[in-house]
C-alpha positions, 0 to 999 in steps of 0.5 A, a space after each residue: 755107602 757110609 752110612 751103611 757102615 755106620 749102621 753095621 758097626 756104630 749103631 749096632 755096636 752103641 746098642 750092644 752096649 746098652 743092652 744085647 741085641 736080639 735077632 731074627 733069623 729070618 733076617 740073617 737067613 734072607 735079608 742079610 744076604 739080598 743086602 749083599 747081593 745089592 753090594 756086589 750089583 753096586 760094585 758091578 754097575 758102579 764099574 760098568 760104565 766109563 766117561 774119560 777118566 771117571 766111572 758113571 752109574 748111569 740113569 738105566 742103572 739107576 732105573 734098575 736099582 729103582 725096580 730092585 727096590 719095589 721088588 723088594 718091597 713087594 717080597 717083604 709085604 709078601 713075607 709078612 703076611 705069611 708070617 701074620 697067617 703062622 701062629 702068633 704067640 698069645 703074649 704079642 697079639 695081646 701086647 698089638 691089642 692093646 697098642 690098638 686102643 690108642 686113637 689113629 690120629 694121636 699115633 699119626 701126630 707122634 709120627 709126624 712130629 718124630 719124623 720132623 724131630 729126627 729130620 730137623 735134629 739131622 739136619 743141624 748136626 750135618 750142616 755144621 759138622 760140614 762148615 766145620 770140616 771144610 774149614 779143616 780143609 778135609 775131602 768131601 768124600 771124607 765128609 760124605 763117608 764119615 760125618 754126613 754117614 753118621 748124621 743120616 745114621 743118627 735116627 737109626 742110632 736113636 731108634 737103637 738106643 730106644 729098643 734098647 731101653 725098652 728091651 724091644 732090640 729084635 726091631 733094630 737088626 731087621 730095621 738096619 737091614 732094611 735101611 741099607 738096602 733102601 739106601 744102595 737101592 733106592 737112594 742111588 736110584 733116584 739120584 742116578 735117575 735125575 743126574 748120573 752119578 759119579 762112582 769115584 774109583 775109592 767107593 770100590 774099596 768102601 764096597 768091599 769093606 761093607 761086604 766084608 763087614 755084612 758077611 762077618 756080621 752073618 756069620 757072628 749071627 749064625 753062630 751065636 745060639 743065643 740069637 742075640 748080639 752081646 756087649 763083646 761084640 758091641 764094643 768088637 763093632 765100634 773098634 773096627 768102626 773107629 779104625 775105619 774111620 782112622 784109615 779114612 783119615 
């Protein structure tokens, strides 16, 4: 749930300040809102289920955020290729084939050592980050909400700085978009699914923000003729990160 808001207000943000960040209205129309719909599904199933004194989300619940992952995977391929059978601006098809002409496996090589990169870099930020707030004496929700939230947040952040760089910044809204719903979904699926999960009473109110956060975002996205973020509205998302981080606290 952290790093959903990180992603929203943080990383946006930082790349709005670098350069405005482009949007598809495709995403905003259609993405936007079944993240949505996943929100209002967490907070309903996360309030489903009570053992004494806590609320679980149970291995059938996690089974259903499971499914709802693999149909959403299957609806995005799906809206893919009727979008490869519209017509495709000449300058892209150009740009793709030109991509092509690089070798399969110098291209799986540069994933790979991306991934690894940004797994291993993550790694050694969230790890001493962590020894640093238990020695503070700070929560492990606090922890889990805030440093862990940006650490697994950083490639999402670095993917933004990038796009933006190379003026590419229409990848990182739908980038986002998708990576949040993966994590409500996915991630709290399969963790529910090898040991129930406790949903601890405060995550409502997280819940609640990132909705509020998602809808404003949609709403800042439809009126904006432009299709596009600007650095105002960067500097607007950090702000609002920052006091949520100040409440956290």
């Amino acid at each position: 749930i952290g790093s959903c808001i990180c992603n929203f207000l943080l990383v946006i943000g930082i790349t709005c300040l670098i350069r405005p960040v482009k949007f598809d209205k495709r995403i905003v129309n259609r993405h936007l809102p079944i993240g949505m719909a996943t929100m209002f599904l967490l907070l309903i199933l996360g309030n489903t289920n009570k053992i004494g004194q806590v609320h679980i989300i149970t291995r059938w619940q996690g089974a259903i955020l499971l499914f709802i992952t693999v149909i959403y995977i299957i609806y995005t391929i799906y809206e893919e290729n009727i979008i490869k059978n519209e017509k495709i601006d000449e300058e892209i098809i150009n740009n793709v084939e030109f991509k092509e002409r690089k070798s399969i496996f110098i291209i799986v090589v540069y994933m790979v050592l991306g991934i690894l990169g940004l797994k291993f870099g993550s790694d050694l930020v969230v790890d001493n980050c962590v020894q640093v707030a238990e020695r503070l004496g700070l929560s492990e929700k606090f922890i889990g909400m805030t440093i862990i939230a940006v650490g697994t947040s950083l490639p999402e952040i670095i993917t933004g700085i990038i796009s933006a760089r190379r003026n590419e910044t229409d990848l990182l809204l739908g980038n986002i978009s998708g990576s949040n719903i993966l994590n409500l979904c996915l991630l709290i699926g399969l963790g529910a699914i090898i040991n129930p999960l406790t949903f601890v009473r405060d995550f409502n109110r997280s819940i609640i923000i990132l909705i509020v956060i998602t809808i404003s975002l949609q709403c800042i996205a439809i009126r904006n003729k432009k299709s596009e973020l600007n650095r105002r509205i960067g500097i607007f998302l950090i702000i609002v990160y920052i006091i949520y981080i100040a409440c956290m606290i």
